[in-house]
GUMI-975396 format. One record per atom (N, C-alpha, C): residue number from 1; x, y negated, z; atom name; residue in three letters. Coordinates in steps of 0.1 Angstrom, whole numbers, plus 5000, padded with zeros to 4 digits. Example, Ala and Ser with C-alpha at 12.3 -4.5 7.8 and 13.67 -1.06 7.14 Angstrom:
2
    i     x     y     z  at   aa
    1  5132  5057  5078   N  ALA
    1  5123  5045  5078  CA  ALA
    1  5132  5033  5078   C  ALA
    2  5128  5022  5071   N  SER
    2  5137  5011  5071  CA  SER
    2  5129  5000  5079   C  SER
***
This chain:
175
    i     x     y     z  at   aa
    1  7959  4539  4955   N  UNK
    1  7957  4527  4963  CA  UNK
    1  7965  4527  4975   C  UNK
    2  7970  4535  4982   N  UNK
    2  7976  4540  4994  CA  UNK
    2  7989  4535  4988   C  UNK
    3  7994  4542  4978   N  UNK
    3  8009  4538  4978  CA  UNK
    3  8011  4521  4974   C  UNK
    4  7998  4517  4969   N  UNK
    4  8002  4508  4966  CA  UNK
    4  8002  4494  4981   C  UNK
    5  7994  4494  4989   N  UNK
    5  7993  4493  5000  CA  UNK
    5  8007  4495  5008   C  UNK
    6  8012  4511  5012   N  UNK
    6  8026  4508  5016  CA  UNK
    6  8035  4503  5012   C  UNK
    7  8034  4499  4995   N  UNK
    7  8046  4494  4989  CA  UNK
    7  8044  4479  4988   C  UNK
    8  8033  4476  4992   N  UNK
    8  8032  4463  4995  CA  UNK
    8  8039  4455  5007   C  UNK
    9  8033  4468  5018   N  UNK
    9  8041  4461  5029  CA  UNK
    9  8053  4464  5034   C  UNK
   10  8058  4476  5027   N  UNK
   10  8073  4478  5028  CA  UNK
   10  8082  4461  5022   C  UNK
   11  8074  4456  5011   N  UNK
   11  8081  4446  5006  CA  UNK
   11  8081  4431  5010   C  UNK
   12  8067  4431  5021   N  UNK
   12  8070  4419  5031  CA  UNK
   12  8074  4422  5042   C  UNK
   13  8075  4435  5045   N  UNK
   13  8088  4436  5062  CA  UNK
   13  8096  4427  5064   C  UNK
   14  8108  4427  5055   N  UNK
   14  8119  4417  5055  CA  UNK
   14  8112  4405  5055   C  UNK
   15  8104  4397  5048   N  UNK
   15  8100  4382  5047  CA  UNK
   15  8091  4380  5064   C  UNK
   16  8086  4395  5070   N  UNK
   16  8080  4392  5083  CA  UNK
   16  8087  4390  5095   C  UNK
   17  8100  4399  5092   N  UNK
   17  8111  4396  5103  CA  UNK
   17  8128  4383  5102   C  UNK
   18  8126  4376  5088   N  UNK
   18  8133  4370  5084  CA  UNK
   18  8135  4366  5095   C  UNK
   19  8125  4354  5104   N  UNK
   19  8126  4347  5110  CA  UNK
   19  8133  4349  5123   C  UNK
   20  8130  4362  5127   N  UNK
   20  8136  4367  5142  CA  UNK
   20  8151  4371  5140   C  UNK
   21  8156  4373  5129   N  UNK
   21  8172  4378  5128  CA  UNK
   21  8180  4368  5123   C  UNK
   22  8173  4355  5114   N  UNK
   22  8186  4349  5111  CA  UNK
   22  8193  4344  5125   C  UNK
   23  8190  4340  5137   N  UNK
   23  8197  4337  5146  CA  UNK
   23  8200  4351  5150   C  UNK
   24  8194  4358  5153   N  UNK
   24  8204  4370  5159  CA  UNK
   24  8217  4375  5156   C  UNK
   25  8222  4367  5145   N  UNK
   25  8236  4371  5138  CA  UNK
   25  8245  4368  5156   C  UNK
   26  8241  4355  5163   N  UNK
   26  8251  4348  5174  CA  UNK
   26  8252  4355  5183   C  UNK
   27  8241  4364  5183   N  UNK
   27  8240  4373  5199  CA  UNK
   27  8256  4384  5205   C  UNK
   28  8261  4384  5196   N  UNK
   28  8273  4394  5200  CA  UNK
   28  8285  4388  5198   C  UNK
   29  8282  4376  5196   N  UNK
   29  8297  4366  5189  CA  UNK
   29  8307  4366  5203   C  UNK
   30  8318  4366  5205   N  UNK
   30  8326  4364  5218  CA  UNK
   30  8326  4349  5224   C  UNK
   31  8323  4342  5214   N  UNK
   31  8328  4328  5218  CA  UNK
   31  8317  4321  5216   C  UNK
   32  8305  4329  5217   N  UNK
   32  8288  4320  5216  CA  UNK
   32  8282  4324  5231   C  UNK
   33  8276  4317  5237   N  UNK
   33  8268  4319  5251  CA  UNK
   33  8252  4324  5244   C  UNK
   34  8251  4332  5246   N  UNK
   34  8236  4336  5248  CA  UNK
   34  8225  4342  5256   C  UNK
   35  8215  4331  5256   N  UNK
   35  8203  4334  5266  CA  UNK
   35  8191  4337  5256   C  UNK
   36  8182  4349  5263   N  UNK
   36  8174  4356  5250  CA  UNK
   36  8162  4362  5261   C  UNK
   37  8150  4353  5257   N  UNK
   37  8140  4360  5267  CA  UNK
   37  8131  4362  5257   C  UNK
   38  8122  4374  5256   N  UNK
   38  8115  4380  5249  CA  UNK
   38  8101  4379  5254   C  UNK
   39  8090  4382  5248   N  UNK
   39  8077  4383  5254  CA  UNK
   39  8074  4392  5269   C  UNK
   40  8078  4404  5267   N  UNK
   40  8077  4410  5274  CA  UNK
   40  8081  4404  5289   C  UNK
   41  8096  4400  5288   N  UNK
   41  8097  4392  5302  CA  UNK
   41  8089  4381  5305   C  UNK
   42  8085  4375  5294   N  UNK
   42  8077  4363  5297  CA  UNK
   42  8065  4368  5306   C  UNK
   43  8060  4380  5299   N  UNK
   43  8047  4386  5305  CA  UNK
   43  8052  4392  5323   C  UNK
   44  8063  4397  5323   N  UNK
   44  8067  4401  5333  CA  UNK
   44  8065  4389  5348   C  UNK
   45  8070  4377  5340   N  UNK
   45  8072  4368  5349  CA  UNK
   45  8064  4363  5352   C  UNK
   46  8052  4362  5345   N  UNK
   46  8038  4359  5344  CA  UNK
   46  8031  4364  5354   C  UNK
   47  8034  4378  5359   N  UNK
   47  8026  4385  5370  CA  UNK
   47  8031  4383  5383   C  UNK
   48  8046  4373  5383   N  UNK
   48  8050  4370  5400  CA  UNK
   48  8038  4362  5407   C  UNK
   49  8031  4362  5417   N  UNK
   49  8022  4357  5424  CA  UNK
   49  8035  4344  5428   C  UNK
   50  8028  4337  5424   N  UNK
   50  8033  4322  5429  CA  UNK
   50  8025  4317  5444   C  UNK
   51  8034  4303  5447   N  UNK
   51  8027  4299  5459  CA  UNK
   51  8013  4287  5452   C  UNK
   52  8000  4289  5460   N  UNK
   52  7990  4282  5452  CA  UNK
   52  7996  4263  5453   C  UNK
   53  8004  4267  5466   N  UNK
   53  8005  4250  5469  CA  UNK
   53  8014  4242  5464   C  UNK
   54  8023  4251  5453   N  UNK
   54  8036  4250  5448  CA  UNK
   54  8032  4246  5432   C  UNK
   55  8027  4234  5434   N  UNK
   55  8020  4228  5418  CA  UNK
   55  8033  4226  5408   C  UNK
   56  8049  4230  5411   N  UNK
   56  8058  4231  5400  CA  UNK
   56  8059  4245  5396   C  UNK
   57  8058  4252  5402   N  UNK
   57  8061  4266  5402  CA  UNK
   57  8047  4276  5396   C  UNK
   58  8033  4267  5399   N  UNK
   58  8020  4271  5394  CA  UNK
   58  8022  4268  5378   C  UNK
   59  8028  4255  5375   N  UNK
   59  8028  4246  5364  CA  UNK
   59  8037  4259  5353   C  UNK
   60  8049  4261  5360   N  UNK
   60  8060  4269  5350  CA  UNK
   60  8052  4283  5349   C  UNK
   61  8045  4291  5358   N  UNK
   61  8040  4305  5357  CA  UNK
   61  8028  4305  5343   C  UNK
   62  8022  4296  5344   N  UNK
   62  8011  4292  5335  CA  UNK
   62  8018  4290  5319   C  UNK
   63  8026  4284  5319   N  UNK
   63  8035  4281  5311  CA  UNK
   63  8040  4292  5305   C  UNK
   64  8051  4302  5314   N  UNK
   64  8055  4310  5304  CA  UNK
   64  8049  4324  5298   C  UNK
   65  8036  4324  5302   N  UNK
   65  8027  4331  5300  CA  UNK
   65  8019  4328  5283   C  UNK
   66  8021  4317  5278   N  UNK
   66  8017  4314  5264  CA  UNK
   66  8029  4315  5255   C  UNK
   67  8045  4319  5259   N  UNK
   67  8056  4318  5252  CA  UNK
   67  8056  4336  5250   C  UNK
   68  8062  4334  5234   N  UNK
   68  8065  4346  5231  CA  UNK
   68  8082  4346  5230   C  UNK
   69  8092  4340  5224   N  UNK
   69  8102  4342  5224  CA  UNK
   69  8113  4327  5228   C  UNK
   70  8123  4333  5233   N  UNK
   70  8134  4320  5238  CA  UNK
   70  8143  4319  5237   C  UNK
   71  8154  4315  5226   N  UNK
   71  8169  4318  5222  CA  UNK
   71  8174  4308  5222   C  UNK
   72  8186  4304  5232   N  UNK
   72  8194  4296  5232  CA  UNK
   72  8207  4300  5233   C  UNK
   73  8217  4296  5217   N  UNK
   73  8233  4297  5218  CA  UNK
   73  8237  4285  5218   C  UNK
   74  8249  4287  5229   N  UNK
   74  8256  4275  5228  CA  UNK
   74  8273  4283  5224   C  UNK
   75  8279  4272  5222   N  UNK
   75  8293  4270  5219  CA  UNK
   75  8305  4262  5216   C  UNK
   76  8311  4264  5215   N  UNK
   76  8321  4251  5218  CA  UNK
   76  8337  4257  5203   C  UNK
   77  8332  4267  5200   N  UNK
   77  8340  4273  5184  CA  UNK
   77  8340  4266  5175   C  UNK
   78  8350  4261  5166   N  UNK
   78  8347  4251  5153  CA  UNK
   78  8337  4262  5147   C  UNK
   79  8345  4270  5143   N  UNK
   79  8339  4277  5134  CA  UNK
   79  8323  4283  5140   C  UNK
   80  8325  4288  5147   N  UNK
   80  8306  4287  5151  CA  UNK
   80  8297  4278  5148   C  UNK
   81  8305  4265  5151   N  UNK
   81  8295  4256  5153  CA  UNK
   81  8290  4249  5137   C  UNK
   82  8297  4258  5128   N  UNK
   82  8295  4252  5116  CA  UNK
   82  8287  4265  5113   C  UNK
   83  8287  4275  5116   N  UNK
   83  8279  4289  5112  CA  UNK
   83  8267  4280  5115   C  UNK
   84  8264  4280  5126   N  UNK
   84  8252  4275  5137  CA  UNK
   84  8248  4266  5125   C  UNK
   85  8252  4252  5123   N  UNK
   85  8245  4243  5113  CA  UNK
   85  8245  4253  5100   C  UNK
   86  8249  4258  5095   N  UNK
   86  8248  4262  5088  CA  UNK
   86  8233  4274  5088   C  UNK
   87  8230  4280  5094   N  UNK
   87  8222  4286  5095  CA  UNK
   87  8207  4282  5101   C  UNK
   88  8207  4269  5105   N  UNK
   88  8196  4259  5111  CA  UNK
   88  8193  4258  5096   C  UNK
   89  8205  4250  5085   N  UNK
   89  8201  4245  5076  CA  UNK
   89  8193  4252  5063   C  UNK
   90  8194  4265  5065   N  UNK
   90  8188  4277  5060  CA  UNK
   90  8174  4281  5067   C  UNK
   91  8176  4282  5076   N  UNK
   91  8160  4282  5084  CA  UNK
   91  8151  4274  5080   C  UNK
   92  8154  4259  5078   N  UNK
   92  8149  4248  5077  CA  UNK
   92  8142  4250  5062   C  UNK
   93  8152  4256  5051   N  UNK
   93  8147  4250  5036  CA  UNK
   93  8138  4267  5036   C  UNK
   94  8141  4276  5044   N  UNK
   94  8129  4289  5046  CA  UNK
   94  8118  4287  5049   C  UNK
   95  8119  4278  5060   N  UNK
   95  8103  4282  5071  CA  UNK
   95  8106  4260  5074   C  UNK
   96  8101  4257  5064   N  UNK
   96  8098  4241  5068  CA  UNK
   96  8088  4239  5080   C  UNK
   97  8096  4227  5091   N  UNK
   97  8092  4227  5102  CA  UNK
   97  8093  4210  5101   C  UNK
   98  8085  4204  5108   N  UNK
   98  8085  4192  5109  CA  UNK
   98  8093  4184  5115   C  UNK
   99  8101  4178  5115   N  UNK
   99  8113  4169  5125  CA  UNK
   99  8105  4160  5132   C  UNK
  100  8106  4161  5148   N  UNK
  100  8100  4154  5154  CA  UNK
  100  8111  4144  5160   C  UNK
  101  8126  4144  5161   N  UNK
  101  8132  4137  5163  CA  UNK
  101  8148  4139  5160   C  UNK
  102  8148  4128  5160   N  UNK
  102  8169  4128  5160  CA  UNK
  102  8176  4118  5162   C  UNK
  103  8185  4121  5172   N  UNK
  103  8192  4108  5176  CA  UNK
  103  8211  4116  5171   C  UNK
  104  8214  4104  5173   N  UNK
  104  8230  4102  5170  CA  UNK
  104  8235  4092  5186   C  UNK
  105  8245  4099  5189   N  UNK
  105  8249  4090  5203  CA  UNK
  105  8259  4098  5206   C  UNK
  106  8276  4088  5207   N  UNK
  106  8288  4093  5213  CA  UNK
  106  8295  4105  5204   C  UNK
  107  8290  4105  5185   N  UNK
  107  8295  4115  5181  CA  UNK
  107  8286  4129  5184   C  UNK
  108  8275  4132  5188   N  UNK
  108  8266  4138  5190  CA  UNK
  108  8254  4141  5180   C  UNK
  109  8247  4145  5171   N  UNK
  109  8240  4148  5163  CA  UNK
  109  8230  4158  5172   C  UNK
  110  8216  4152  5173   N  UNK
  110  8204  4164  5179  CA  UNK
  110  8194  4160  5177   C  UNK
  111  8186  4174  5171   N  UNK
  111  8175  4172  5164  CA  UNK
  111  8167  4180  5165   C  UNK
  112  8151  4180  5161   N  UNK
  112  8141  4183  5174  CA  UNK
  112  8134  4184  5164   C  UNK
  113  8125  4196  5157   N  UNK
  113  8118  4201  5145  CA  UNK
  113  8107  4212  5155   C  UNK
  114  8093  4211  5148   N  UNK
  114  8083  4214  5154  CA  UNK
  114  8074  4220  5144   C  UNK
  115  8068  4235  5147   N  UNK
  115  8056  4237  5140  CA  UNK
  115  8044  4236  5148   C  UNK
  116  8032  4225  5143   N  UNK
  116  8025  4222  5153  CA  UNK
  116  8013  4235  5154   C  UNK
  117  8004  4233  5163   N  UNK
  117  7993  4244  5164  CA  UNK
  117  7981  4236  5160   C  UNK
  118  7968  4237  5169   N  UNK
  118  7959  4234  5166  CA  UNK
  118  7956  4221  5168   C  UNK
  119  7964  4214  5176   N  UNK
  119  7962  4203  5182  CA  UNK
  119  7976  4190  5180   C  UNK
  120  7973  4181  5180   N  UNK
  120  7990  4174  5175  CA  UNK
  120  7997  4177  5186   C  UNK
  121  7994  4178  5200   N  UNK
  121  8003  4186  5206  CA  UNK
  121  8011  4201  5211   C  UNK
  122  8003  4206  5205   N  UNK
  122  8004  4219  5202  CA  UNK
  122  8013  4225  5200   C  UNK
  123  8018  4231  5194   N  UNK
  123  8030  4237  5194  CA  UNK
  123  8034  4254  5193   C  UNK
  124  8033  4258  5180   N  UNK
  124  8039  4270  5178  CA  UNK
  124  8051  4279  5177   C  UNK
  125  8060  4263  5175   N  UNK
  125  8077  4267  5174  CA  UNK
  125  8086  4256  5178   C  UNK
  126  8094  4253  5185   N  UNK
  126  8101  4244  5183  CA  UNK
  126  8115  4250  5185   C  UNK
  127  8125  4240  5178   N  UNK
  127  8141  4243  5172  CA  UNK
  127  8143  4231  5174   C  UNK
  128  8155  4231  5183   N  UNK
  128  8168  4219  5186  CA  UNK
  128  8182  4224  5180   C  UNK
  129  8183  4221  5179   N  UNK
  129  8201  4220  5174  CA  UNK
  129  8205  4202  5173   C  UNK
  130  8218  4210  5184   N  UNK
  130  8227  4198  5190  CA  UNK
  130  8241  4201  5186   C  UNK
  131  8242  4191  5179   N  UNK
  131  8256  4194  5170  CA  UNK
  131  8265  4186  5178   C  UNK
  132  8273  4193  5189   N  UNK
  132  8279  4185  5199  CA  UNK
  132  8294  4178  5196   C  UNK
  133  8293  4175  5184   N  UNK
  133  8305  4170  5175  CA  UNK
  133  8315  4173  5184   C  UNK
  134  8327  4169  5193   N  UNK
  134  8335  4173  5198  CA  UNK
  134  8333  4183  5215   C  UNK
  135  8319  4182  5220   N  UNK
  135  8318  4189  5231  CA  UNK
  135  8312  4203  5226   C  UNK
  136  8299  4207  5232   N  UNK
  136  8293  4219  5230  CA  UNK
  136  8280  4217  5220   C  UNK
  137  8281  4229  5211   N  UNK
  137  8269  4227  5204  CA  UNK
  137  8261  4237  5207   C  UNK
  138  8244  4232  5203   N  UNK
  138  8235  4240  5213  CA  UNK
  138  8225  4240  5204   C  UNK
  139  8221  4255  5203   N  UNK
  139  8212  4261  5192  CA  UNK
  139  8200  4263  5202   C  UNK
  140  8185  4256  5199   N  UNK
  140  8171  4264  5205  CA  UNK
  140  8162  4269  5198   C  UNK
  141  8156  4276  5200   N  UNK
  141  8146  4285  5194  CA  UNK
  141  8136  4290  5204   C  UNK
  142  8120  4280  5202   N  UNK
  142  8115  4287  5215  CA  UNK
  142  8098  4289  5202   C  UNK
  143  8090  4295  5209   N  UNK
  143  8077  4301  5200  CA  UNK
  143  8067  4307  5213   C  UNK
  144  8060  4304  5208   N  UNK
  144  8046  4308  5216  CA  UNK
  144  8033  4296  5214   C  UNK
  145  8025  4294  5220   N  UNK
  145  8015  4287  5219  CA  UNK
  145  8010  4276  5231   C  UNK
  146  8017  4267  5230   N  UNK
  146  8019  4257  5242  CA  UNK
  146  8022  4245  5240   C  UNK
  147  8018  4237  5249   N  UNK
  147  8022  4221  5245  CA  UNK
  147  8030  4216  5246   C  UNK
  148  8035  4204  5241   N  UNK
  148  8049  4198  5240  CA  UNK
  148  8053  4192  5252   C  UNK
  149  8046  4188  5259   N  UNK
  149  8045  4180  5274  CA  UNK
  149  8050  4193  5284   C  UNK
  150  8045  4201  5281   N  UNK
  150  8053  4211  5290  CA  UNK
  150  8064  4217  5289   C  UNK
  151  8073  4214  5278   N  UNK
  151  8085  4223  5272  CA  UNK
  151  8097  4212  5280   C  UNK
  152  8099  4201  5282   N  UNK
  152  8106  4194  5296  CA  UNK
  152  8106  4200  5307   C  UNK
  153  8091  4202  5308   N  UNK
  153  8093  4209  5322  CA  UNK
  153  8100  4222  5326   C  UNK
  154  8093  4231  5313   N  UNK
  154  8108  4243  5314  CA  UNK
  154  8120  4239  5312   C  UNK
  155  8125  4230  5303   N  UNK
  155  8140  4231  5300  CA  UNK
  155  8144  4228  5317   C  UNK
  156  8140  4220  5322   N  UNK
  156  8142  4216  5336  CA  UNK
  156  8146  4224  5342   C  UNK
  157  8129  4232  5346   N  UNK
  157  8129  4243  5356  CA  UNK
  157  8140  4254  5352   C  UNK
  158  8143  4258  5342   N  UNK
  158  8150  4274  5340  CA  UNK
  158  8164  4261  5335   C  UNK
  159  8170  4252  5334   N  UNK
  159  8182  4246  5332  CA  UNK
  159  8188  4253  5321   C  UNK
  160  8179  4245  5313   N  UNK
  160  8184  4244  5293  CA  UNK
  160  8190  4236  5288   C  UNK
  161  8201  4239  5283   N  UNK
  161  8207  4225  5277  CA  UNK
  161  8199  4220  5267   C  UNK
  162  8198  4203  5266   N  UNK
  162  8194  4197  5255  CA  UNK
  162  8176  4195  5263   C  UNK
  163  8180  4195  5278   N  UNK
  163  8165  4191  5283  CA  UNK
  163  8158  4180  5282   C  UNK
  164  8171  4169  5285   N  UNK
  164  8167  4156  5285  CA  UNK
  164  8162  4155  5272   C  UNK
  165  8171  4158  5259   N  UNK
  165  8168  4153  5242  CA  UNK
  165  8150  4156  5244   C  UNK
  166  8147  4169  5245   N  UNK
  166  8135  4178  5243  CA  UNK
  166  8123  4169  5255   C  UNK
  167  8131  4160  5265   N  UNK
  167  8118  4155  5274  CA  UNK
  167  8115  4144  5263   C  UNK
  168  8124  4134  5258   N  UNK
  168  8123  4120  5249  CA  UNK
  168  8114  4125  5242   C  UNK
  169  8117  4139  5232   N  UNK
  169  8108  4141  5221  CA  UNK
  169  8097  4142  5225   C  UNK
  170  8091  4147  5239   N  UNK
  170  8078  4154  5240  CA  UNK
  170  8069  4140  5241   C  UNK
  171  8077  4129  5245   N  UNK
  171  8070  4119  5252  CA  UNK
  171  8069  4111  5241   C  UNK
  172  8078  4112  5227   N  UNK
  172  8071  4101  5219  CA  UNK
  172  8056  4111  5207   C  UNK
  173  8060  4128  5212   N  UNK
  173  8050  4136  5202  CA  UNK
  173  8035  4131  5208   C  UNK
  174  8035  4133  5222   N  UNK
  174  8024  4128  5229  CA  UNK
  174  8014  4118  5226   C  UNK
  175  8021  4105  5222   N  UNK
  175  8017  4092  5222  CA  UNK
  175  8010  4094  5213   C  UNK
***
């Protein structure tokens, strides 16, 4: 019974960590920008004593205390930027995630896919990819347990690209 138990879970390792490495391929690329916050710093940053009277700075501490992980690549490489879609579009037919939005504007392609939580605002995952046809293209990957109305407010506060896309979306998930 034992071995069968480890050979069990030896065989969903890979299917449990799928999700955390298909983007990790971008993390060492030369010509990809990467920003990578982990739980742990979340937790870290969670314990700065904030000012009580500082209701943006109370708003964001509270905030990144329900996030577990935060990957954003950007790049401006043909060839990345076609890895990049390419590998969104794999994630997508893996781990189906709901599209909560997409616009087209100026040769621009961005899109805004959500796994919800308990509540319709809720939020257990959300992924952007901005296919910045001739400028920069910008990969997100954020996870933890938090609402959609507050994920604006981070891109804001910590200056994420694809803030504005990510405030539209939050405000039509809202309604």
């Amino acid at each position: 019974m034992k071995k069968i138990i480890v050979t069990f879970v030896l065989v969903l390792m890979p299917t449990l960590f799928f999700a955390q490495s298909m983007f990790d391929k971008f993390e060492d690329e030369d010509e990809i920008v990467s920003v990578l916050v982990n739980k742990k710093m979340f937790e870290l940053m969670g314990n700065v004593k904030s000012d009580p009277n500082n209701k943006s700075s109370q708003q964001f501490f509270d905030l990144i205390k329900r996030l577990d992980n935060l990957k954003v690549f950007t790049t401006e490489s043909a060839k990345h930027k076609a890895e990049m879609k390419k590998t969104v579009d794999s994630y997508l037919k893996k781990y189906p995630l709901e599209e909560l939005m997409r616009i087209n504007e100026g040769g621009r392609s961005i899109k805004i896919y959500v796994k919800s939580g308990a509540t319709s605002s809720q939020v257990k995952e959300l992924l952007m990819f901005m296919d910045g046809g001739d400028e920069e293209t910008v990969l997100m990957s954020l996870t933890g347990n938090f609402d959609i109305k507050e994920i604006s407010f981070l891109t804001d506060y910590m200056k994420i690209p694809g803030g504005e896309e990510i405030k539209k979306a939050s405000s039509k998930k809202s309604k």
